[in-house]
C-alpha positions in Angstrom: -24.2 25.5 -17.1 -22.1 23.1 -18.8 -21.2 24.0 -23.1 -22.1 21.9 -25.0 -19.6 19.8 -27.5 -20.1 21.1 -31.4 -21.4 18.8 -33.6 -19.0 17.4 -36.5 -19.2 19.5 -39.5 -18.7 17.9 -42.8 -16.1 19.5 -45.1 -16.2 19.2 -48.6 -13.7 20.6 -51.1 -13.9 19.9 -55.1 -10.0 20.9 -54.8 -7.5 18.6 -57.1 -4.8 19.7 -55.0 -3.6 20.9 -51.8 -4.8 24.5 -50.9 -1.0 25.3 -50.5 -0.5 24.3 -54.0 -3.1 25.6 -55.5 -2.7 29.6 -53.8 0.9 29.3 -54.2 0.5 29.0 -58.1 -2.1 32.3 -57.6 -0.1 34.3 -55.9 2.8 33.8 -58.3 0.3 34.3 -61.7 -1.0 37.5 -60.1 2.9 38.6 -58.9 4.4 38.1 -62.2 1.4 40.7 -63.9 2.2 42.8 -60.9 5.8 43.1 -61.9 4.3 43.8 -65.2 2.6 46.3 -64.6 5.2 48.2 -62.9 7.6 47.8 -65.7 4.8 49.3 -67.7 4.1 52.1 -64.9 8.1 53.2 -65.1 8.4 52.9 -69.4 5.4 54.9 -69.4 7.0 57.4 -66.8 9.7 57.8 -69.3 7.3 58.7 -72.1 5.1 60.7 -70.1 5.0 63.8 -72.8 3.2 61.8 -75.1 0.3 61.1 -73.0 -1.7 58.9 -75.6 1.7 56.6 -75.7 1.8 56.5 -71.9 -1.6 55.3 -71.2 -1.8 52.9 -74.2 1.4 51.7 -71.7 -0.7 51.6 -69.1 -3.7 50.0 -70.2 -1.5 46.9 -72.1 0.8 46.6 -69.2 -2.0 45.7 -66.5 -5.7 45.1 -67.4 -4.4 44.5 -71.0 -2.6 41.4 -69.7 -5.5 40.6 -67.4 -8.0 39.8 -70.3 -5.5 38.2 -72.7 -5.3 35.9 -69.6 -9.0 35.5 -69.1 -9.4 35.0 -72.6 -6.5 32.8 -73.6 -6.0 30.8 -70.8 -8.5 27.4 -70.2 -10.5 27.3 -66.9 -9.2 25.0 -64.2 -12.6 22.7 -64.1 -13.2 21.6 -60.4 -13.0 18.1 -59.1 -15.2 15.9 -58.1 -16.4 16.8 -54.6 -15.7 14.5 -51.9 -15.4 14.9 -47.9 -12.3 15.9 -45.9 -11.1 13.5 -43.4 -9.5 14.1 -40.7 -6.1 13.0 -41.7 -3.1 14.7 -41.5 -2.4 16.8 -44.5 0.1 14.9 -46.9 3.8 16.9 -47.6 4.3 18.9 -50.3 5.7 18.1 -53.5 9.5 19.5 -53.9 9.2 23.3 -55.2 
């Protein structure tokens, strides 16, 4: 028995950029609190007698930063959405 040939499917994204664009900017927001956070994890190594010092260190340091962020910083409001053709993806701006 022959298969038979899938139907079209119709993709729609409300993206304002290219996907590349947009999870490259994610991954360096979310690397740059990681390399917070590890800072904060070795300063609060050093003052690990005074515990209460240590995890106010560790609490600032990582989901401290995380909710300044989510409070602070405006929303991203999705596009318009609109179907993806099937054209080549245009190149990427220069980094």
């Amino acid at each position: 028995m022959r298969r038979r040939r899938r139907e079209p499917v119709q993709v729609v994204t409300d993206l304002r950029e290219p996907l590349a664009v947009e999870h490259g900017r994610r991954i360096r927001i979310r690397l740059v609190a990681m390399v917070v956070w590890i800072i904060g994890w070795v300063v609060s190594g050093l003052f690990w007698r005074d515990g209460w010092l240590a995890t106010a260190i560790l609490l600032t340091s990582g989901p401290g930063v995380w909710i300044l962020w989510w409070l602070f910083v405006p929303r991203r409001t999705a596009g318009r959405r609109r179907p993806v053709d099937g054209r080549p993806p245009r190149s990427l701006p220069p980094a």
